[in-house]
C-alpha positions in Angstrom: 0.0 0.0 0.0 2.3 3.1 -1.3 -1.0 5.6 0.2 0.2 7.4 3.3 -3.1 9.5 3.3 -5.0 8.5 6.0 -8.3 10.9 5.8 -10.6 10.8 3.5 -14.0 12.2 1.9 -15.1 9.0 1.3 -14.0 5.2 1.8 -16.1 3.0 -1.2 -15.9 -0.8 0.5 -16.2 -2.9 -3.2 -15.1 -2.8 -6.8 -17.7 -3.5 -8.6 -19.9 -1.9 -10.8 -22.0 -0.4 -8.1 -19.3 0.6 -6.1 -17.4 2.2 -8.9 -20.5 4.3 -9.9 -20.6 5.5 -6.6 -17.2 6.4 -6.1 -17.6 8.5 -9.8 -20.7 9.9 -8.5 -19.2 10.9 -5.9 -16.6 13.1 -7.6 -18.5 14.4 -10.3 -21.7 15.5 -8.7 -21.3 15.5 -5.2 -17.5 18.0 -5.0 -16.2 15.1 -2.7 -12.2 15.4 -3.6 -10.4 12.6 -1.8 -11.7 9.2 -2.4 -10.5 5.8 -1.9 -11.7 2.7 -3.4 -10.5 -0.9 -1.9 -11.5 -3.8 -4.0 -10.2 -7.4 -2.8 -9.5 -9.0 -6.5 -6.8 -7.9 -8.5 -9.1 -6.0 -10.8 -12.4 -4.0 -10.5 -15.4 -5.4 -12.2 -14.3 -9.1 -11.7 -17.3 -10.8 -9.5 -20.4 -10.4 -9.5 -20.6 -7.5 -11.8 -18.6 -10.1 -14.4 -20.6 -13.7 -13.6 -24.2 -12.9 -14.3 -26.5 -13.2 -17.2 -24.8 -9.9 -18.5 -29.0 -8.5 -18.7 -30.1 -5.1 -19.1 -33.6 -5.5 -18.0 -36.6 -3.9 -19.9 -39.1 -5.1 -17.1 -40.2 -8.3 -19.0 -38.2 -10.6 -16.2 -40.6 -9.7 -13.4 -44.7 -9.9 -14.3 -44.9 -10.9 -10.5 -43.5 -7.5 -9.2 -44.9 -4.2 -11.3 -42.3 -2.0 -9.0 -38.9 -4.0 -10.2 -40.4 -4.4 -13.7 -41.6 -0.8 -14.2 -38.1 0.6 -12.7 -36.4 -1.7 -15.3 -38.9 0.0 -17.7 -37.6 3.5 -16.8 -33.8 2.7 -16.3 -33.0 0.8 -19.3 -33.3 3.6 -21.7 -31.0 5.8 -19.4 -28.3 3.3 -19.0 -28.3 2.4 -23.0 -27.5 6.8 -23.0 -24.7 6.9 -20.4 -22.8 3.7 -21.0 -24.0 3.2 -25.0 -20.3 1.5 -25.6 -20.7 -1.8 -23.4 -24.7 -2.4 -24.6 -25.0 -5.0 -27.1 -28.1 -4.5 -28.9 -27.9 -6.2 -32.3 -29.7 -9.7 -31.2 -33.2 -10.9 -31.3 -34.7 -11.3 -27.9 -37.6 -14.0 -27.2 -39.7 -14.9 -24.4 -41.7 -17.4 -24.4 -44.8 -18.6 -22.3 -44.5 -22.4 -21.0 -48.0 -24.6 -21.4 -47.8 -25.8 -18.0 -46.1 -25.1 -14.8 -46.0 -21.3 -15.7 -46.8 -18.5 -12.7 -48.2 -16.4 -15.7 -50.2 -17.1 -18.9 -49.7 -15.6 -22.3 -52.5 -12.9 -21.8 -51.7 -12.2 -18.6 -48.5 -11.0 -19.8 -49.2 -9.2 -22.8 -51.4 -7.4 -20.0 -48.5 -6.5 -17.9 -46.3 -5.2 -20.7 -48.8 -3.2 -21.6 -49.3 -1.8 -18.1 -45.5 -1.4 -17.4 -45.3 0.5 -21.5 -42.8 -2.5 -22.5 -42.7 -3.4 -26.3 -43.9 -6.8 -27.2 -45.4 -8.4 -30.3 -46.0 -11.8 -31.3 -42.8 -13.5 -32.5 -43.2 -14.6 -36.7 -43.5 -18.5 -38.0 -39.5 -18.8 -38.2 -39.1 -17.8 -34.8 -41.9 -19.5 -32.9 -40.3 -23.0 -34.9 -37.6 -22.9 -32.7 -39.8 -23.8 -29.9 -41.6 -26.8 -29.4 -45.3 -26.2 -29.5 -46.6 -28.7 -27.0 -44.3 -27.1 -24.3 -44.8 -23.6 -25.3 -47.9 -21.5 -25.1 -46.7 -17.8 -27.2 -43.5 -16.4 -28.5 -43.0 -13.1 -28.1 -40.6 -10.4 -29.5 -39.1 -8.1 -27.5 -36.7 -5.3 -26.6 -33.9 -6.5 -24.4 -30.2 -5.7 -24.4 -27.1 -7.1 -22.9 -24.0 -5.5 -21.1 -19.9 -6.3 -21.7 -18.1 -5.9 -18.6 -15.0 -5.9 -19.8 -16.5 -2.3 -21.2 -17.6 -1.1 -18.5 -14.1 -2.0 -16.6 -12.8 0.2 -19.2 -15.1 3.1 -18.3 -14.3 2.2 -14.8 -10.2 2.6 -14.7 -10.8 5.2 -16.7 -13.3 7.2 -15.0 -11.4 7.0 -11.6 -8.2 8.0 -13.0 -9.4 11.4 -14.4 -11.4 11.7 -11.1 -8.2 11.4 -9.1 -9.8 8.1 -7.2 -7.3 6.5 -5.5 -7.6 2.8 -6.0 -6.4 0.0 -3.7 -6.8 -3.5 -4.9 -6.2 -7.0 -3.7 -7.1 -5.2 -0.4 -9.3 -6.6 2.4 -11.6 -4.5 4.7 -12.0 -6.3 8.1 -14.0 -3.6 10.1 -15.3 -0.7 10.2 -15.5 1.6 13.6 -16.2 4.8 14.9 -13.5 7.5 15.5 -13.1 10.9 15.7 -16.6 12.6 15.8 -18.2 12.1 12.0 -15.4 9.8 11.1 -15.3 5.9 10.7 -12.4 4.1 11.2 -11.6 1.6 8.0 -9.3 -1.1 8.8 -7.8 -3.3 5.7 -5.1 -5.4 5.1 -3.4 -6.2 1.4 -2.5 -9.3 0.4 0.7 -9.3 1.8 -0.4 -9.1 5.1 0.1 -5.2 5.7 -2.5 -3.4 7.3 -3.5 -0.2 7.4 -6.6 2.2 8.9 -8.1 5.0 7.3 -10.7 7.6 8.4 -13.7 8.8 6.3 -16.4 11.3 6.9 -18.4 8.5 4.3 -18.4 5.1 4.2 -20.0 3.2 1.7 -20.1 -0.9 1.6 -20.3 -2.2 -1.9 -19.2 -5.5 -0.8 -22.4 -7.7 -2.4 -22.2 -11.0 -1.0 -19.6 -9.3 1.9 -21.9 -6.8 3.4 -21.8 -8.7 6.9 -18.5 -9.6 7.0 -16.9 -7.0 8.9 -15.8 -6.4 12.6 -15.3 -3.2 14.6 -18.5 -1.2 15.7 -20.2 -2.5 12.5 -23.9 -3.8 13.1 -24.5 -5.5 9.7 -27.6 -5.2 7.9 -31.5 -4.8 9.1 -32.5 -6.7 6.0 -32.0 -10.4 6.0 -29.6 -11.8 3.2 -29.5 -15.2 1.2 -26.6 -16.6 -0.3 -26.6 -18.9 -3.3 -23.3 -20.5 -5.1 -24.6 -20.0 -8.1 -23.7 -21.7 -11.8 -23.3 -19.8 -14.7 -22.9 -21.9 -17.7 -21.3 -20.8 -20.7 -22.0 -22.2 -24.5 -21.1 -22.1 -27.6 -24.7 -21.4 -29.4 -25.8 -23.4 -32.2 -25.6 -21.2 -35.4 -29.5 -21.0 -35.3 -29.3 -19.0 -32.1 -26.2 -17.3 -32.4 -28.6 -14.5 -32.8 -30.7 -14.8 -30.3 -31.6 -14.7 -26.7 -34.4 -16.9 -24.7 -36.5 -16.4 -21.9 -38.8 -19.0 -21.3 -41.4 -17.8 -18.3 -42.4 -17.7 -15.8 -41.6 -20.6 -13.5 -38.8 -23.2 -13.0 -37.4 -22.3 -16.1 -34.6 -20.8 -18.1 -32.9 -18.2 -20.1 -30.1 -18.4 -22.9 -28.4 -14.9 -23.0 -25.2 -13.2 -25.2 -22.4 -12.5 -23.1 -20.5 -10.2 -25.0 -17.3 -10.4 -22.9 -16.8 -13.3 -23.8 -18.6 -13.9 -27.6 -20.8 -16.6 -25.8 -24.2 -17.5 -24.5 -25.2 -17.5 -21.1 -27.3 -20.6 -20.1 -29.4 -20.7 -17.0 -31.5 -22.5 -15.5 -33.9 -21.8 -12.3 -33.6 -25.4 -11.0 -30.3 -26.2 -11.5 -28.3 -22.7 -11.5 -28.1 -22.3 -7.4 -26.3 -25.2 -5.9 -26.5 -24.0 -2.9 -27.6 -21.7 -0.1 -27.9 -20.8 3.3 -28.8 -17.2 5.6 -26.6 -14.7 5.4 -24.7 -13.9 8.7 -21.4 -12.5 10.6 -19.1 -15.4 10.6 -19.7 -17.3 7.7 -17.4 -16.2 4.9 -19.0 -16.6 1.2 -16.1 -15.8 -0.3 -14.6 -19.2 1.9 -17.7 -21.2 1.1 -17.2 -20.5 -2.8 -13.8 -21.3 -2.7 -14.0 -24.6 -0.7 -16.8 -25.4 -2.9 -16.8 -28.4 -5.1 -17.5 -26.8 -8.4 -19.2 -29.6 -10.5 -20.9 -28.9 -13.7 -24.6 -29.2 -13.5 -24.6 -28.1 -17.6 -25.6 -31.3 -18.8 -28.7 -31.2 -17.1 -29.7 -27.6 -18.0 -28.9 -28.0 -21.7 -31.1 -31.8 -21.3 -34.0 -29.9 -20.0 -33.5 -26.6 -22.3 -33.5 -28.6 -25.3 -37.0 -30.2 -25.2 -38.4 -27.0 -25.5 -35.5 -25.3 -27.9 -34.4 -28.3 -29.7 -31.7 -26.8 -31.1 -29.8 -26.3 -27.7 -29.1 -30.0 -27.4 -26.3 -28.6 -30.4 -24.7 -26.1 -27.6 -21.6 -26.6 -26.5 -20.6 -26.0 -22.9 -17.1 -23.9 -22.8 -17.0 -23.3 -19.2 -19.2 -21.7 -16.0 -18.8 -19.0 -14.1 -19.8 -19.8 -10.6 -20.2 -17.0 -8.1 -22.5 -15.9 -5.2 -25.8 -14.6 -5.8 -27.2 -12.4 -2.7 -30.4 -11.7 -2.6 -33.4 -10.0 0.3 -35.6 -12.7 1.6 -38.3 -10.7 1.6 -38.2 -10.9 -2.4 -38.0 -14.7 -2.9 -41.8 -15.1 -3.3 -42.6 -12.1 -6.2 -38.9 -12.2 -7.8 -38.7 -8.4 -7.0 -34.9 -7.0 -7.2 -35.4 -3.7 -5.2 -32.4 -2.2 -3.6 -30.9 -2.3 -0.3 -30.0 0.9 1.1 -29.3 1.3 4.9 -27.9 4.3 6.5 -26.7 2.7 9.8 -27.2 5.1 12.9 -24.6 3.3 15.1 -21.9 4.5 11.9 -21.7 8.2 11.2 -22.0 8.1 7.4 -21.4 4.3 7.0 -23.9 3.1 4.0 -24.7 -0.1 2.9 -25.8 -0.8 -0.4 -27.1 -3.9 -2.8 -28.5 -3.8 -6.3 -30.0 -7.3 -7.5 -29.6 -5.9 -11.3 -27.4 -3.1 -12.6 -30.0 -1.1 -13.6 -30.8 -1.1 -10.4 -27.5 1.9 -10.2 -29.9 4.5 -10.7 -32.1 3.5 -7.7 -29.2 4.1 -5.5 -27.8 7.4 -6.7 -31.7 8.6 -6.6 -31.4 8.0 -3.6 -28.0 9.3 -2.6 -29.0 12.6 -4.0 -31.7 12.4 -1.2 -28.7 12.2 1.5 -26.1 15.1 2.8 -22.7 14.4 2.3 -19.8 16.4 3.7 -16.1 15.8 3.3 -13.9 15.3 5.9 -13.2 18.0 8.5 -10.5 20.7 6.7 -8.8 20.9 9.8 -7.7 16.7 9.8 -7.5 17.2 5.8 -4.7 19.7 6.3 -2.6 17.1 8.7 -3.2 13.7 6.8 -0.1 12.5 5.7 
């Protein structure tokens, strides 16, 4: 850690998307000068933010919650305008209605596009071949994009260096305490083992599946977490759907995504993409469950039960997985809603924890951070850090 500063405006806890965003945010439209960043990978963007379905939602995912859909609705457009180089656009997205088992029928959700003001309109005879008819009800076409991280990593690293951000990665956070009146104490070690603690008027955790994982005065969040090890499979489409992405709805079912960071698909599957999960508490590291986890494929039977209702998938061939923890709020596992978690915690002066479900969801939180008064650090520890 070459850093000797030891106050700051604001200490970001995560490297991800969100946590960049904030930290950018932070610089450009909220004055704060002297930022630090501390990400525990070697590189920003490489979690979460990289091992997901890669979707920019439009709202179609979530017919069982209007507030996540409609938000999706509203957000999409503004993240195609501000981050237009990492959306991938030029595909044909389906989603289709399943005969049986399915939480919603076809009417029911032409209804809800219409309510939430999502485009939709019957897919043609080419298109509705690709599925089999006994399984499916309707095909629909829609308008649904997909994001490149390796893009937004780019805006990322370069973002933060013209912001003067100050970047620490491969870097730990272990707790979080209070100090000096309206500071936080940040305590982190690098890889290396060498620790240091900063101060910060604003502290905001990032961490996704880490939110809990700290020590010091830190209470850890009012709204219960689950954890999921999650598989991610990644295939090499058939040329028939090279083209194409698949949502099949709205049940135990599946979707079959681009992933333009790495020129693949996406395949997954509701009952066989989480492997496993438990309640999210202090203590239990999911970073140590992942990595103790033994990572065996479950591709085989997602592209077995994908392909009797897109034959053509039984042609896909699986290149690797991505497996990762998924965190989600309890309170969402019955309606599939993705809301946000924001918590200002009162026992913290200025300590923030934060969770999106989708990265759409970005826009959520700095709604809400415009809501909230921020003030750097006092000028009179500013002038002695060193």
């Amino acid at each position: 850690m070459a850093s000797v500063r030891t106050i700051y405006d604001a200490v970001i806890i995560g490297g991800g998307f969100y946590g960049a965003a904030i930290a950018v945010y932070l610089a450009q439209q909220r004055g704060l000068k002297q930022i630090l960043l501390v990400e525990r990978e070697p590189a920003l963007l490489s979690r979460a933010s990289y091992s997901n379905q890669a979707r920019v939602h439009n709202g179609y995912h979530y017919p069982r919650s209007f507030t996540t859909a409609y938000r999706s609705r509203i957000n999409l457009p503004r993240f195609v305008r501000d981050w237009p180089q990492a959306v991938k656009q030029d595909f044909t997205k389906l989603y289709a209605i399943a005969r049986r088992n399915s939480k919603v029928s076809s009417r029911q959700f032409q209804r809800f596009c219409q309510e939430i003001g999502a485009r939709i309109e019957p897919a043609g005879p080419t298109l509705r071949n690709l599925f089999a008819p006994r399984l499916i009800e309707d095909v629909f076409l829609v308008e649904e994009y997909a994001f490149d991280t390796r893009r937004l990593a780019e805006w990322a690293r370069r973002e933060l260096e013209e912001h003067n951000v100050e970047v620490c990665c491969e870097t730990v956070v272990s707790a979080i305490s209070r100090s000096d009146p309206g500071l936080c104490a940040v305590e982190m070690h690098d890889r290396a083992g060498n620790e240091r603690v900063v101060k910060s008027a604003n502290v905001f955790n990032c961490t996704y599946s880490g939110l809990n994982q700290f020590g010091g005065d830190f209470p850890g969040t009012r709204t219960e977490l689950k954890q999921e090890i999650t598989e991610m499979a990644l295939v090499d489409a058939p040329a028939g759907l090279k083209d194409i992405g698949i949502t099949v709805m709205d049940g135990p079912f599946f979707s079959m995504m681009p992933f333009p960071a790495r020129g693949l698909h996406t395949l997954s599957h509701v009952r066989y993409t989480p492997h496993l999960h438990w309640d999210d508490c202090g203590g239990v590291s999911p970073y140590d469950r992942l990595a103790a986890y033994d990572k065996a494929s479950r591709v085989d039977r997602m592209i077995r039960d994908v392909s009797r209702y897109v034959p053509l998938v039984a042609e896909a061939r699986h290149i690797d997985s991505l497996f990762e923890i998924k965190t989600v709020l309890r309170k969402n596992e019955g309606d599939d809603g993705r809301p946000i978690l924001f918590e200002k915690h009162a026992e913290l002066p200025g300590c923030y924890s934060i969770l999106g479900g989708k990265i759409d969801n970005i826009y959520d939180v700095l709604e809400r951070l415009d809501d909230e008064t921020l003030t750097p650090a006092p000028a009179s520890l500013s002038k002695s850090n060193t």
